[in-house]
C-alpha positions as CSV (number, residue, x, y, z in Angstrom):
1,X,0.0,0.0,0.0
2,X,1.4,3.4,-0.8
3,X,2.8,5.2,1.9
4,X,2.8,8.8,3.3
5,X,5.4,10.6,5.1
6,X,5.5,14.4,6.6
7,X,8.5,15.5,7.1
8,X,10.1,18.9,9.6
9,X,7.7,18.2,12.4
10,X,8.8,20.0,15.6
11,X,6.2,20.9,17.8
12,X,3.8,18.8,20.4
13,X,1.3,20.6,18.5
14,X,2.4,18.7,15.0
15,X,2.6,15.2,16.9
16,X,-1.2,15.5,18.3
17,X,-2.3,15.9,14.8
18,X,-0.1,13.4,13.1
19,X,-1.5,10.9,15.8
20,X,-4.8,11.4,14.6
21,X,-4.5,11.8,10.6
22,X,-1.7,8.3,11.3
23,X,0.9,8.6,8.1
24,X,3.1,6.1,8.0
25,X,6.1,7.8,8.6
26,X,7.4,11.3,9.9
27,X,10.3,12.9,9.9
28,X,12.7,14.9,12.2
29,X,15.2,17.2,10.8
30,X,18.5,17.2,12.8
31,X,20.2,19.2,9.7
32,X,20.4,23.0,9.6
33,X,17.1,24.1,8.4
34,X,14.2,25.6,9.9
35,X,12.7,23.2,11.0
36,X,16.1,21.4,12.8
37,X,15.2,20.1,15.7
38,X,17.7,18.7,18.4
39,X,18.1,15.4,20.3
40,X,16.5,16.7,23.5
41,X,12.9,18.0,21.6
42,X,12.9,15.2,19.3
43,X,13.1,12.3,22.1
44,X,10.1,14.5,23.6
45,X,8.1,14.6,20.6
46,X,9.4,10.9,19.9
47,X,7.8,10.1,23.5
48,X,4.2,11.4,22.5
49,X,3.7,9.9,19.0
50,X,1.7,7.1,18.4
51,X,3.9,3.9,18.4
52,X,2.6,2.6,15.1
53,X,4.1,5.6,12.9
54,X,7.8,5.4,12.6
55,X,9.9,8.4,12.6
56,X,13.1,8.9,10.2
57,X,15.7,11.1,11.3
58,X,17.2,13.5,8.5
59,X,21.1,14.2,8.4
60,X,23.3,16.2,5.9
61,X,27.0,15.0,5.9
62,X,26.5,13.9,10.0
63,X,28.7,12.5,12.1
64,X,27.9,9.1,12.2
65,X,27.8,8.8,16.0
66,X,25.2,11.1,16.3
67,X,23.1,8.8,13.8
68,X,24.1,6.0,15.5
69,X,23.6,7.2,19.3
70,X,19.3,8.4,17.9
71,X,19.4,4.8,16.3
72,X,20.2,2.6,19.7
73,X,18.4,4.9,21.7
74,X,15.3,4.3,20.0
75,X,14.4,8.4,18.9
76,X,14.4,7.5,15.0
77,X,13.4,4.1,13.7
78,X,14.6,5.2,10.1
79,X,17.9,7.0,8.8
80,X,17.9,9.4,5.7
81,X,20.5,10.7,4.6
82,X,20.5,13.6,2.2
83,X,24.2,15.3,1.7
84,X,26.9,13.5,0.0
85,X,27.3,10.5,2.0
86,X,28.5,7.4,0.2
87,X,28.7,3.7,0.3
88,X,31.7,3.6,2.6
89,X,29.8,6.3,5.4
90,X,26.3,3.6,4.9
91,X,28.5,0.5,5.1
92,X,30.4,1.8,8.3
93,X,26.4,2.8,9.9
94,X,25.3,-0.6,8.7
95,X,27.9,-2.1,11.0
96,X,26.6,-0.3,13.8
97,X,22.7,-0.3,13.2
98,X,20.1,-2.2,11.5
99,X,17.9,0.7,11.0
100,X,16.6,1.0,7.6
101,X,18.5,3.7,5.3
102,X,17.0,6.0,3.0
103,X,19.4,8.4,0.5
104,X,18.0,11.4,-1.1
105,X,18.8,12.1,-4.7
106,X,18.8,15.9,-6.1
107,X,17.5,14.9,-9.5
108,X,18.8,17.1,-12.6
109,X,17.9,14.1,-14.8
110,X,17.7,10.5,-15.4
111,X,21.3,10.0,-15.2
112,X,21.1,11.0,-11.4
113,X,18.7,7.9,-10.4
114,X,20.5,5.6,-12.7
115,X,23.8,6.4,-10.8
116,X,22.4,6.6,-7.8
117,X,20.9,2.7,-7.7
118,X,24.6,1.8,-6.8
119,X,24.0,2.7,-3.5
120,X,24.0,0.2,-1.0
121,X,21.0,1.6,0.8
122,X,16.7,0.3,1.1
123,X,15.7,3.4,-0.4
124,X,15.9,6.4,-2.8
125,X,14.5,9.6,-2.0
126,X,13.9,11.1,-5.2
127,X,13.8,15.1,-4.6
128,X,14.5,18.4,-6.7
129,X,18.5,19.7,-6.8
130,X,18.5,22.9,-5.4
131,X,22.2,24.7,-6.2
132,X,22.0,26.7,-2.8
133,X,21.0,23.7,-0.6
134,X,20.5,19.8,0.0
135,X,17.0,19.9,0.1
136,X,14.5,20.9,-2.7
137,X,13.6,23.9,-1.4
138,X,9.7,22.8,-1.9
139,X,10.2,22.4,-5.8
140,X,9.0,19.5,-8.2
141,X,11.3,18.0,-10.7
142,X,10.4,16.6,-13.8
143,X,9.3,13.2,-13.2
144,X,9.3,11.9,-16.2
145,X,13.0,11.7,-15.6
146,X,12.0,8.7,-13.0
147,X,13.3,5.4,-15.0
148,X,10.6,2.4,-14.6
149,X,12.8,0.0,-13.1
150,X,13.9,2.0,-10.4
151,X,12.2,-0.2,-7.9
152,X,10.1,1.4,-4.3
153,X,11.2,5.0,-3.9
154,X,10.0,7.9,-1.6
155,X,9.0,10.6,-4.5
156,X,9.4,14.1,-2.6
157,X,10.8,17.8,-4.1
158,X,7.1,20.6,-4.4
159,X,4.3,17.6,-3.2
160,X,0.9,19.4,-2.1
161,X,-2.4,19.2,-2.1
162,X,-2.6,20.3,-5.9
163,X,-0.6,17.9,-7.5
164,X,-0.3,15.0,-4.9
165,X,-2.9,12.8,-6.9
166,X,-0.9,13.7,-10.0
167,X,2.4,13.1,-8.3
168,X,0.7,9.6,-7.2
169,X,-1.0,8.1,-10.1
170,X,2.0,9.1,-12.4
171,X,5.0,8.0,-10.7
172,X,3.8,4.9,-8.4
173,X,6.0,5.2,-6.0
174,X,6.2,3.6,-2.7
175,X,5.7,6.7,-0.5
176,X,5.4,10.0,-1.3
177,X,7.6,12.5,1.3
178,X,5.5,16.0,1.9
179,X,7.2,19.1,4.3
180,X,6.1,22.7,3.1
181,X,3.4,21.2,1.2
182,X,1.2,21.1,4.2
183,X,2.4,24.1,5.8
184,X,1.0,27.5,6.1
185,X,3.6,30.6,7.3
186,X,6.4,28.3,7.6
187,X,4.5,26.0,10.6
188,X,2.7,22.5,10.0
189,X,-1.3,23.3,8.8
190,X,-2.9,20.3,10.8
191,X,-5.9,20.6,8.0
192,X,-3.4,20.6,5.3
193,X,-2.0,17.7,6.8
194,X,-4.9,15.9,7.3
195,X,-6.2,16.6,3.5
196,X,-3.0,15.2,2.1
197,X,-2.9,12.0,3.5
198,X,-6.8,11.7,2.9
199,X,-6.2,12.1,-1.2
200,X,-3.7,9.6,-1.3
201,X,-5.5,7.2,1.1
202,X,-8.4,7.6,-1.4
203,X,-6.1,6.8,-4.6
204,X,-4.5,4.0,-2.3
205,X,-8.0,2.2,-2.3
């Protein structure tokens, strides 16, 4: 069944509404960005979620015993990694955690994904290049540039309510990854939230 994930949530507030609306997955951010959170808050918000949703910590180029240290102590279940960590950094976490890993690629064009199935990791996380940053800066990519044998993928880079059905029925993937897609002035829109994972529940069935 197709998966959702929200991703940058920081607040109590965010966790009381993702435990009703139940995606699959949520996301903390422990890179810079403005929605970084640290280990402290996101053991908190960790503490109040709803056991059956996993959470997946976000890194840029960490150090690997921070990663590690959220992994054993339980505050992530999953491990994304979206800076320019290769399969020598995964191999040397895979020795110290099972936790599933999921590396982003900043798609220019096919030729990214292609190259990018040589990493040793469960996932890709196919999101926008951005010149100025590691994230997507809440911009689609052309997904036509997806090849068809890329196998289950989180498809994330401009999702939102608009084009989520689109985003869905055309590129099948096996979760789609939404942040300022269901946010309003920069903070998590519990109806926006709530809307999103409805439309693809809806397509899911």
């Amino acid at each position: 069944m197709l998966k959702v994930k929200l991703c940058g949530l920081t607040k109590p507030e965010d966790i009381e509404a993702v435990n009703i609306i139940k995606p699959d997955y949520i996301g903390f951010v422990f890179a810079k960005s403005p929605r970084q959170i640290n280990r402290d808050r996101a053991a908190r918000l960790k503490n109040m979620l709803n056991p059956d949703i996993k959470t997946v910590g976000v890194f840029v180029n960490a150090e690997k015993e921070e990663i590690i240290s959220l992994c054993k102590d339980e505050i992530i279940d999953i491990i994304q990694l979206h800076g320019d960590e290769d399969n020598r950094y995964i191999d040397s976490l895979r020795k110290q955690v099972d936790n599933k890993i999921i590396k982003a690629v900043r798609v220019k064009s096919e030729k990214d994904i292609i190259n990018a199935k040589k990493i040793n990791c469960d996932y890709l996380l196919l999101d926008a290049f951005n010149k100025n940053s590691y994230g997507g800066g809440g911009k689609a990519f052309n997904w036509t540039h997806i090849p068809q044998d890329i196998g289950p993928y989180f498809l994330a880079g401009g999702l939102n309510i608009s084009n989520i059905a689109q985003a869905v029925k055309q590129c099948r993937p096996y979760s789609v990854d939404i942040s300022s897609g269901v946010e309003t002035g920069g903070t998590k829109d519990s109806r926006k939230m709530y809307e999103i994972v409805q439309i693809v529940r809806n397509i899911a069935n």
